[in-house]
C-alpha positions in Angstrom: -84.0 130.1 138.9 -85.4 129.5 141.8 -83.0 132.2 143.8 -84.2 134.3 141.1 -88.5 133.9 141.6 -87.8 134.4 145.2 -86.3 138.1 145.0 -89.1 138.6 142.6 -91.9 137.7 145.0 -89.9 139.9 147.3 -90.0 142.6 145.0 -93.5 142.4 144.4 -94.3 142.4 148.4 -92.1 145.5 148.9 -93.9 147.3 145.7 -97.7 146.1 147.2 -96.8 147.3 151.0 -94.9 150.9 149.6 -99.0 151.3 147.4 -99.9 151.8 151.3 -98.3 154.4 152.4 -96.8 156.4 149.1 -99.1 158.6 146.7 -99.5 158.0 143.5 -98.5 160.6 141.0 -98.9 161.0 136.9 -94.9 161.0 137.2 -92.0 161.3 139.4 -88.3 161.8 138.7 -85.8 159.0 138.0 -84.2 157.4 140.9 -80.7 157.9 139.0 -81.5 161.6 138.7 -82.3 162.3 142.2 -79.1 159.7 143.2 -76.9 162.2 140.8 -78.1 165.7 142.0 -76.4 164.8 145.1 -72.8 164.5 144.7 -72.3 163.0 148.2 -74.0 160.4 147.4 -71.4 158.9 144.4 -68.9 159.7 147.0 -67.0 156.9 149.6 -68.7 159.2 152.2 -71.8 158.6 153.4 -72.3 161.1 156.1 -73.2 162.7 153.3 -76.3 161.7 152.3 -78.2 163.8 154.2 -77.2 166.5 151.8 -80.6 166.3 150.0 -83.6 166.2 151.4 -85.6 164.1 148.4 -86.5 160.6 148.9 -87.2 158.0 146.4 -87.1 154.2 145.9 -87.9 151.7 142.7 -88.1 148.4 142.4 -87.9 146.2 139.2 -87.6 143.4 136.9 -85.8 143.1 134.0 -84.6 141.2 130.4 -82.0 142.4 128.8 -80.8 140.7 125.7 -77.4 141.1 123.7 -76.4 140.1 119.8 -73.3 141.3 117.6 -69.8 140.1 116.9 -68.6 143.4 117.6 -67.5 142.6 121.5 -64.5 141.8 123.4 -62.6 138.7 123.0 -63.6 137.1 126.2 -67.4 138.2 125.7 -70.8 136.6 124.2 -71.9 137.7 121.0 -75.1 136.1 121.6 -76.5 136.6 125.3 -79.2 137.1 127.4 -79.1 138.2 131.3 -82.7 138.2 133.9 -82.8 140.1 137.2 -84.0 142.1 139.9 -83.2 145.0 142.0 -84.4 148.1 144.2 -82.5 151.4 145.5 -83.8 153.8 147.4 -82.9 156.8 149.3 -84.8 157.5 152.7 -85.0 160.9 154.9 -85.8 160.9 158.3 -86.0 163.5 160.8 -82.5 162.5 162.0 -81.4 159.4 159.8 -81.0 158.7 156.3 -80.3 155.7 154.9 -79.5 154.8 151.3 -79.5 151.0 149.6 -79.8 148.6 146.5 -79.9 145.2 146.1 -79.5 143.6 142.8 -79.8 140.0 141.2 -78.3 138.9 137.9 -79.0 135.6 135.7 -76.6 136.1 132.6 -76.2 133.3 129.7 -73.9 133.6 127.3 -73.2 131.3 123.8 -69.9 131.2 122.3 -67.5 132.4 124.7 -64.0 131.5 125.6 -61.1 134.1 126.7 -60.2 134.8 130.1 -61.1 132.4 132.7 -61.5 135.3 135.2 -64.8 137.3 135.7 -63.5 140.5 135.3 -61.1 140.4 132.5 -58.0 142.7 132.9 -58.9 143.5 136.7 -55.6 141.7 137.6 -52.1 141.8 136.2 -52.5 138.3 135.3 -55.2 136.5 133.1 -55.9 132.9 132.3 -57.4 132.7 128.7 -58.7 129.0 127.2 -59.6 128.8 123.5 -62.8 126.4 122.8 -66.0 128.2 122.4 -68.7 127.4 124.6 -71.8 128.3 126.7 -70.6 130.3 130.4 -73.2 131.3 133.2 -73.0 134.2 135.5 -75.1 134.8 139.0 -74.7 138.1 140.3 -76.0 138.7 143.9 -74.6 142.8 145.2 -75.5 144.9 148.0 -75.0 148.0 149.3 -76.0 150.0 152.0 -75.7 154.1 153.4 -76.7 155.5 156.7 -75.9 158.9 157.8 -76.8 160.2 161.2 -77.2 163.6 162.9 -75.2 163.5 166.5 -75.3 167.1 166.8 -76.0 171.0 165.1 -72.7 170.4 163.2 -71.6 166.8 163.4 -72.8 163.5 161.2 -71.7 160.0 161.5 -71.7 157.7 158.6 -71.2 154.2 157.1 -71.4 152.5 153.8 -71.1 149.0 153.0 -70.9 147.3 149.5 -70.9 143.7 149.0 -70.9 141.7 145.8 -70.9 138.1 145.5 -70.3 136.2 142.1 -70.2 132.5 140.5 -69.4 131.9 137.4 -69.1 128.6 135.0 -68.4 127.2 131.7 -70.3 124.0 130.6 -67.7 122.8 127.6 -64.4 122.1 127.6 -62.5 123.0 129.1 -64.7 123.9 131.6 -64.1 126.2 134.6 -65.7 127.5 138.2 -65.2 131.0 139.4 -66.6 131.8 142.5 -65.6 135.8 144.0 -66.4 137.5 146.7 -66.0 142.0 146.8 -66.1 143.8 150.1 -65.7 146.9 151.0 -66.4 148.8 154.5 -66.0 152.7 154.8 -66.8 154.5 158.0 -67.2 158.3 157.7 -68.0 161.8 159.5 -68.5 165.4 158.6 -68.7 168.6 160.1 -71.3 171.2 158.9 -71.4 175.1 160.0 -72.7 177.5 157.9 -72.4 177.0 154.1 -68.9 175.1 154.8 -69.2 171.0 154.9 -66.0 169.1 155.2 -65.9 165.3 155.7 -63.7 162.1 155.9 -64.0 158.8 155.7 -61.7 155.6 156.1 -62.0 152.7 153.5 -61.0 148.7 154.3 -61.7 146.6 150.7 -60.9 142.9 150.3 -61.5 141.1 146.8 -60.7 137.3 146.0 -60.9 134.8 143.3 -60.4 130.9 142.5 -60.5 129.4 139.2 -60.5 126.0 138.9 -60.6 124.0 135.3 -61.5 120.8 134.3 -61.9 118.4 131.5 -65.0 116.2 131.6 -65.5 115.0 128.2 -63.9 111.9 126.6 -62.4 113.6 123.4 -58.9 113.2 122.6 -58.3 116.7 122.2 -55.5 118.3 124.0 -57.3 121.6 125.8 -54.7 124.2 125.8 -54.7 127.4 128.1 -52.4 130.6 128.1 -51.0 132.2 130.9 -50.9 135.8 130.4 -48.4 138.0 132.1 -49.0 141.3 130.0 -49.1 142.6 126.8 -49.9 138.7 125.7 -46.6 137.0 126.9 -46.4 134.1 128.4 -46.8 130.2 128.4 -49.2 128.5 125.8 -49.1 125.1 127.0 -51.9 121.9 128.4 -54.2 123.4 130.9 -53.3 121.1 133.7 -49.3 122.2 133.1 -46.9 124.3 135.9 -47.3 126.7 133.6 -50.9 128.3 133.7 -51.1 126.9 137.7 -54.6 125.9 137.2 -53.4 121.8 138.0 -50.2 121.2 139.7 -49.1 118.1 140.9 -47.8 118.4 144.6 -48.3 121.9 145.4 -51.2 121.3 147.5 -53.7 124.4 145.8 -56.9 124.0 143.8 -56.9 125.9 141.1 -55.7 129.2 140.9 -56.7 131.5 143.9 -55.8 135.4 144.0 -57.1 138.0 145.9 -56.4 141.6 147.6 -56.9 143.7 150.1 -57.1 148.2 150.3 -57.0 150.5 152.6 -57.9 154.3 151.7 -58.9 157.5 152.7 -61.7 160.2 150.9 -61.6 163.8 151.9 -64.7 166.1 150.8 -65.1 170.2 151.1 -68.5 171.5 150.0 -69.1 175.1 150.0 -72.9 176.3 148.9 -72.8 174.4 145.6 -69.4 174.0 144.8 -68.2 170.3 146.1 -64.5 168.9 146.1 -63.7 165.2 146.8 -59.8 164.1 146.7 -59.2 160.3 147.7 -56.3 157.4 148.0 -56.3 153.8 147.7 -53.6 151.0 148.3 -54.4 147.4 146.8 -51.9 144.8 147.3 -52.8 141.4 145.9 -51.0 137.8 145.7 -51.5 134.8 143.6 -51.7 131.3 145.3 -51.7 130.4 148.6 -50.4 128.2 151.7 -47.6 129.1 151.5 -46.8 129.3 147.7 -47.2 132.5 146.3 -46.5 133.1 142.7 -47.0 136.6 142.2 -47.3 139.7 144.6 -48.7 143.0 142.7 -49.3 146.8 144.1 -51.9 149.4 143.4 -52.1 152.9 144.2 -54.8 154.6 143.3 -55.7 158.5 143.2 -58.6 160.3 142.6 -60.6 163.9 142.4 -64.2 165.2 141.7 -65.7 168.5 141.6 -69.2 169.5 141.4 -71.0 172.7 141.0 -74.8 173.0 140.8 -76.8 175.9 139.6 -80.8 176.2 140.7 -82.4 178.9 138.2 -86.2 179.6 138.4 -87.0 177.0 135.5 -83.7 174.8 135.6 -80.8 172.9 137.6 -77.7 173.0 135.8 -74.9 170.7 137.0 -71.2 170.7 136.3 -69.0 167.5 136.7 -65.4 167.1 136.5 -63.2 164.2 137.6 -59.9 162.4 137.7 -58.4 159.2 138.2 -54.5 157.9 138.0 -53.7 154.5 139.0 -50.1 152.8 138.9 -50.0 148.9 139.1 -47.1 146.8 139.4 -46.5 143.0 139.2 -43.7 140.4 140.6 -43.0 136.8 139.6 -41.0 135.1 142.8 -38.5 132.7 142.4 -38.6 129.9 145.2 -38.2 126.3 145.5 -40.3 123.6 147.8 -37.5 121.6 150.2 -38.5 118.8 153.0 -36.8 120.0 155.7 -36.6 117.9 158.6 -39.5 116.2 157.7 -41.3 119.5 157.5 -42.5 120.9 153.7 -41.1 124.8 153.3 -40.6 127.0 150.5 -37.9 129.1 150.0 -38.0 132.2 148.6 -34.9 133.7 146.8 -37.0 137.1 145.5 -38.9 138.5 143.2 -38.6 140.0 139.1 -40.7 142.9 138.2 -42.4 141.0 135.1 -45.5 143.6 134.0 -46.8 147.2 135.2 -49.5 149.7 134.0 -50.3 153.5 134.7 -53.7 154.8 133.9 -54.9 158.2 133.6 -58.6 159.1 133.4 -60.3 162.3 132.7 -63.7 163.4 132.2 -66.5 166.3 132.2 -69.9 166.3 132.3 -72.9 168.7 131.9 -76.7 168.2 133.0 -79.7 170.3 132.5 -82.7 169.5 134.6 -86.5 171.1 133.9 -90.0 170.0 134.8 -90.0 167.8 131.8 -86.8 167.1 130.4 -83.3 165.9 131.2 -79.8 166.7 129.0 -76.7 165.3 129.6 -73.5 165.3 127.6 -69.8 165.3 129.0 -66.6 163.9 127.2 -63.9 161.4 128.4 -60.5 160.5 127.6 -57.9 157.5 129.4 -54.4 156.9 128.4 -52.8 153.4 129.7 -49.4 152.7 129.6 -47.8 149.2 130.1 -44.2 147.9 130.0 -43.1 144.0 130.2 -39.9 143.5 131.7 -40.1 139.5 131.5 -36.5 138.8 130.2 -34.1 141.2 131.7 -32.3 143.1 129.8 -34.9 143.8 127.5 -38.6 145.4 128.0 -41.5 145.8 125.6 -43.6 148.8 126.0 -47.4 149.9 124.9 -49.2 153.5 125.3 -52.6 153.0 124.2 -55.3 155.6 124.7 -59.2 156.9 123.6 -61.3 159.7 123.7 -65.5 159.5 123.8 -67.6 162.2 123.6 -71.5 161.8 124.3 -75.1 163.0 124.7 -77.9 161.9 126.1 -81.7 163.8 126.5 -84.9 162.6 127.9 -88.2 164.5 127.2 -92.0 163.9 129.3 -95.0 164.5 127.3 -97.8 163.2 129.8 -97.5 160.0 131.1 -94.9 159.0 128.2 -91.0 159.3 128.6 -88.9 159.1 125.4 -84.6 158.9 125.5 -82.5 159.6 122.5 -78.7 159.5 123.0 -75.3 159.0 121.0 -71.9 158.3 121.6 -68.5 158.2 119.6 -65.1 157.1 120.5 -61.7 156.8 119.1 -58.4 155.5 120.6 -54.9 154.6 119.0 -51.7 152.8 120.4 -48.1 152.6 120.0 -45.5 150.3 121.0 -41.8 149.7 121.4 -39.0 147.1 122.2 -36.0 148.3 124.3 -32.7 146.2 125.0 -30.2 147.9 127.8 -26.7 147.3 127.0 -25.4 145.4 129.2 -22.4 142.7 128.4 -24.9 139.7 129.4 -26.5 137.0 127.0 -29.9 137.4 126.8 -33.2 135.0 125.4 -35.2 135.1 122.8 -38.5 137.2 124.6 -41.2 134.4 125.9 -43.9 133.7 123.5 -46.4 136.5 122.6 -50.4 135.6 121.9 -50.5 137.6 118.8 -53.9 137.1 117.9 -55.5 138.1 121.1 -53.1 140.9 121.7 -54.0 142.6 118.6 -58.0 141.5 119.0 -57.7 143.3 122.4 -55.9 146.7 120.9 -58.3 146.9 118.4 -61.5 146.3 120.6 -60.1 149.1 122.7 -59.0 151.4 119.9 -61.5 151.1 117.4 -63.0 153.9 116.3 -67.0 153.6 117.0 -70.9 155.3 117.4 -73.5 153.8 119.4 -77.4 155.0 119.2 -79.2 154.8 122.4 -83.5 154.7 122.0 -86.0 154.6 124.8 -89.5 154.4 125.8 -90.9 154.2 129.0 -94.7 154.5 129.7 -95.9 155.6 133.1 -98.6 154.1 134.7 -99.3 155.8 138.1 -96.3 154.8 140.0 -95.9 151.7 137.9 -93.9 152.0 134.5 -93.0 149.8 131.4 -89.6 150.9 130.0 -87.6 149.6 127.0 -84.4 150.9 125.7 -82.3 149.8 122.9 -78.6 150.5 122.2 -76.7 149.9 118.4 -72.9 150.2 118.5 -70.8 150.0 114.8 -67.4 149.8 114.8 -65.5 151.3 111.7 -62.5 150.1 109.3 -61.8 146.4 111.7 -59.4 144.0 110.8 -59.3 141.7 114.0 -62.6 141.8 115.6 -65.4 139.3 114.8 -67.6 142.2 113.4 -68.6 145.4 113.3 -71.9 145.5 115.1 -73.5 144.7 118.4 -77.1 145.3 119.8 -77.9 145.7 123.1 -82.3 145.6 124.4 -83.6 146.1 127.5 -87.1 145.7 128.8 -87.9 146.4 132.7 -90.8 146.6 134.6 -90.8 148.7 138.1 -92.4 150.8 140.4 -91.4 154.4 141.7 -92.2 154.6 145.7 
């Protein structure tokens, strides 16, 4: 809490020295529409920020506060999360520069579920079952610059950094503590109404989780090691199984991490902008010298943007793509004294999980004086396969579609948001056994009542209503937004509803 006053004083410093030097105004545009208008600027290149000529910059404070059973398995249904952040974008007569910092406080009652902080962002999860109170800090960063060396040449850079802990204060109780980099140098060459740019990306993610069990009750805390599609090994946390505790290998808790390299190429002609980009993630869990798993990533991606400038409007059209193909291996290895000297030997590694990914989506924005419309659709399809036991597999195709709309309208110095969304999703799923003359095993255990819980929660059908008021006083502004999401016809989910409120206090600069 006290991390969390101190970036509010700072806050407050930045929004009393900006009153200086910045006029005040009945109303300005959103930062998130200026940051949008600009397609460079959601891009990895940040040579490109220079594109647009606006600046703008807000600071705030916020509450945000969460209720409804209608969540995911590993999530609160009864939260609240604090914090702080600012983002601007600067232009200079040669320089621009682009940043946010942010601070989160979340608390959360009644959660168990995956150990991780991200759920499903690895190929493997760690789920524990005893209902409890988990806290979250959140401390991110990122930063832009983009620099003119010449009539047709710009440098750029763009750094993000997020930092996380995270802890559970019942049985059985765990630390999370992870750490997200990612570095991406750029440049792009300008000459007429042709830009074309490139940029490099390094990106390094890691994880521990480490569990304990502090109170004096007989009860035998269980954990589950998930390997996909919910197999795997239900068994005492502190067991070989879930790796959280092992006698003799030397590792506290269960570490993982990864590392990407990646390239972005952009063409921008007048309005018309094209961004096609790659990424490789390997990852490994464990460490000195004991690796359990080793999983791939590749990751490819494409935007387009065209903008239209009428006398009274901006119209903007969005488009974009994503496939990803992820693929996990379980070694097999034993630990040996060798002349004294501990070593593993490794004699290889099963494919035991992999998922593909496909992402699609459009988006349309109309712009005016005093109001704002957005509305777009989306659509991902996932496909997963276990191959645990050999000879046989299990397969899964799961998919959704979401359409939604969202307006904003100014009437002085008042701002009022309606919006609405509705999703539907469906899955499938088969079991396959080659022939082949060997004996096989009875498949390892399957988690039946989170695997269907985490179908469902993916697949139900569902409409959320988004409200908002914001009030504009000068430069400051009062905003509060509320958003109710139903799902319809549920048979393994808690509930049907969750609420979501947010109140924020800021500054335009």
């Amino acid at each position: 809490m006290k991390r969390f006053l101190f970036l509010i004083t700072l806050l407050t410093a930045g929004v009393a020295t900006a009153q200086e030097h910045f006029a005040q105004t009945m109303r300005v545009d959103r930062y998130d529409y200026i940051y949008r208008r600009n397609p460079w600027n959601t891009s990895e290149n940040a040579a490109g920020i220079r594109q647009d000529n606006q600046s703008q910059s807000y600071a705030e404070a916020y509450f945000m506060k969460e209720d409804g059973k209608m969540c995911d398995f590993s999530a609160s249904d009864d939260s609240w999360t604090a914090g702080a952040r600012t983002e601007s974008i600067r232009h200079f007569d040669k320089i621009s520069f682009a940043g946010r910092f942010q601070y989160d406080y979340f608390d959360g009652k009644n959660m168990c579920g995956s150990m991780f902080i991200h759920p499903g962002f690895y190929p493997v999860d760690i789920l524990e079952f005893t209902p409890g109170r988990k806290i979250k800090e959140t401390y991110s960063f990122t930063g832009g610059l983009s620099a003119d060396l010449n009539a047709h040449w710009r440098a750029g850079l763009k750094v993000d950094l997020t930092a996380q802990n995270y802890a559970k204060r019942k049985d059985l109780r765990h630390k999370n503590k992870r750490l997200d980099f990612e570095f991406a140098p750029s440049v792009m060459f300008q000459k007429g109404d042709w830009s074309v740019g490139a940029n490099y990306l390094y990106a390094k993610n890691s994880e521990r989780v480490t569990a304990d069990e502090i109170g004096t009750s007989p009860e035998s805390y269980k954990a589950f090691f998930d390997k996909g599609l919910g197999y795997g090994v239900l068994e005492r946390w502190d067991g070989n199984g879930t790796h959280l505790n092992e006698t003799g290998s030397g590792i506290t808790g269960f570490p993982v991490k990864e590392q990407a390299h990646g390239f972005s190429t952009q063409v921008q002609w007048r309005d018309l902008f094209a961004e096609l980009s790659y990424r490789s993630r390997r990852g490994e869990t464990g460490e000195k010298e004991v690796f359990w798993h080793y999983f791939d990533t590749d990751e490819l991606g494409g935007r387009l943007n065209y903008t239209l400038h009428t006398n009274q409007y901006a119209h903007y059209f969005r488009a974009n793509i994503h496939w990803e193909k992820q693929d996990n291996r379980e070694n097999s290895f034993k630990k040996e004294s060798i002349n004294g000297v501990p070593t593993v030997i490794y004699f290889g590694s099963m494919p035991i999980f992999s998922r593909r990914t496909l992402n699609i989506g459009a988006e349309y924005e109309i712009h005016s004086s005093v109001w704002n419309l957005r509305a777009g659709i989306e659509a991902e399809k996932i496909g997963r396969q276990s191959t645990l036991y050999y000879p046989q597999r299990r397969e899964q195709a799961i998919h959704y579609v979401k359409v939604y709309a969202e307006g904003m309208y100014n009437v002085k110095q008042w701002e009022f948001t309606l919006g609405m969304d509705f999703r539907k999703g469906g899955y499938s799923e088969e079991a396959f056994t080659q022939d082949t003359d060997l004996e096989t095993d009875e498949y390892p255990y399957q988690l039946t009542d989170y695997y269907n819980f985490a179908n469902e929660y993916y697949t139900a059908s569902r409409m959320s209503l988004k409200a908002g008021v914001r009030y504009n006083i000068k430069q400051f502004y009062i905003d509060l937004t509320a958003r109710y999401e139903h799902a319809f016809d549920v048979d393994y989910l808690r509930g049907e509803h969750h609420v979501k409120a947010i109140l924020s206090l800021g500054y335009n600069f």
